[in-house]
C-alpha positions as CSV (number, residue, x, y, z in Angstrom):
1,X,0.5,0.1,6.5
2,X,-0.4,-3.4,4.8
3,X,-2.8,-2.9,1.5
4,X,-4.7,-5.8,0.7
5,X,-7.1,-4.5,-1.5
6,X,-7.7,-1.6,-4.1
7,X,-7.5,1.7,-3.3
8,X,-7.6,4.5,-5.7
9,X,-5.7,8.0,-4.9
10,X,-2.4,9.1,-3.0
11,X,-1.1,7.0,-0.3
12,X,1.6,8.3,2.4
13,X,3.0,5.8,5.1
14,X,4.6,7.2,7.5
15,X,7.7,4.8,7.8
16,X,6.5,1.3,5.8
17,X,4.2,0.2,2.9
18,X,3.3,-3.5,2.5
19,X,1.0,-4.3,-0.8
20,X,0.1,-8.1,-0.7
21,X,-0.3,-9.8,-4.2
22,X,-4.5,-8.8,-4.1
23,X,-3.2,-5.1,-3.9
24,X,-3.9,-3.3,-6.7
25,X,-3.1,0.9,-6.1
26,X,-4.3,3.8,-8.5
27,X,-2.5,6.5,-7.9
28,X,1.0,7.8,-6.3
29,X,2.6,6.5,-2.9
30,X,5.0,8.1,-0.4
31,X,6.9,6.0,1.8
32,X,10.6,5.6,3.4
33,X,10.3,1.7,2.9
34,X,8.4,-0.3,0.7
35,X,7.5,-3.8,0.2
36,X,5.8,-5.2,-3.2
37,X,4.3,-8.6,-2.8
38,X,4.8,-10.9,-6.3
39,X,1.3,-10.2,-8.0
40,X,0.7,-6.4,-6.8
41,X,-0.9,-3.8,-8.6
42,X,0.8,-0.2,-9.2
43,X,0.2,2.6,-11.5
44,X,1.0,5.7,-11.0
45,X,3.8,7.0,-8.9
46,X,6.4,6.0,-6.1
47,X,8.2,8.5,-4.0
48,X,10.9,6.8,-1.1
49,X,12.0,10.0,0.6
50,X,15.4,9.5,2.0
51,X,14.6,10.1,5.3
52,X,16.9,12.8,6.7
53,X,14.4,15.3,6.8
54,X,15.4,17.2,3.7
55,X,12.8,17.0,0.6
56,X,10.9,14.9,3.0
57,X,6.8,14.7,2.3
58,X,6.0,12.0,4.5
59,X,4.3,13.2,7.9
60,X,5.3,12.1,10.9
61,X,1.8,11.7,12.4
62,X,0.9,8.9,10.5
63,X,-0.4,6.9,7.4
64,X,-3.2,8.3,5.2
65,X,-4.8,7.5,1.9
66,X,-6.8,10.2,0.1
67,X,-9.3,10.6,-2.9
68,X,-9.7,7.1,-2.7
69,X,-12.4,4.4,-3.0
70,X,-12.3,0.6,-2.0
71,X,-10.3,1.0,0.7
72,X,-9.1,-1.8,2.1
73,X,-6.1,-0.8,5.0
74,X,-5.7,-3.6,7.2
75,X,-4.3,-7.3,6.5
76,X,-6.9,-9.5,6.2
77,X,-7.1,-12.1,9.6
78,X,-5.5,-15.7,8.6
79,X,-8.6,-17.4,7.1
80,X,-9.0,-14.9,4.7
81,X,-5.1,-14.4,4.0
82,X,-5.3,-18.2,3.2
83,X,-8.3,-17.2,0.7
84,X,-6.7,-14.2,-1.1
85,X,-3.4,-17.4,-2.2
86,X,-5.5,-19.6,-3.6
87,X,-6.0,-19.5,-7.4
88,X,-9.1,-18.3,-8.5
89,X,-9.9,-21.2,-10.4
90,X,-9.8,-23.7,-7.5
């Protein structure tokens, strides 16, 4: 899961979490692997579960986001990646 944007609640990835330097989280994450772009947004709380199934939260099925608002989930497509670099005062 790649997290662009802001999202406010809990967050579980399944395997990977990506948050790009616009990614601004409110609220806990869950993830086995986790990637934090220079520039990213996090407060509240970060659980990396080992991964060998004991005191493991993180579902198989899938990634989820909950209680949240201004969800923004999926990477932006090139032209706007190239947007979200440039310094807001150009």
């Amino acid at each position: 899961m790649t997290i662009a944007g802001t999202v406010r609640g809990e967050v579980t990835a399944g395997e990977r979490l990506e948050l790009l330097a616009t990614a601004k989280i409110f609220g806990s994450i869950t993830t086995r692997d986790l990637v934090v772009h220079s520039g990213a947004t996090l407060v509240g709380k970060s659980q990396m579960p080992a991964g060998d199934g004991t005191d493991d939260p993180v579902s198989e099925e899938g990634d989820t986001v909950s209680k949240g608002e201004d969800k923004e989930l999926e990477p932006p497509d090139e032209a706007d990646a190239a947007d979200l670099l440039k310094p807001e005062d150009e």
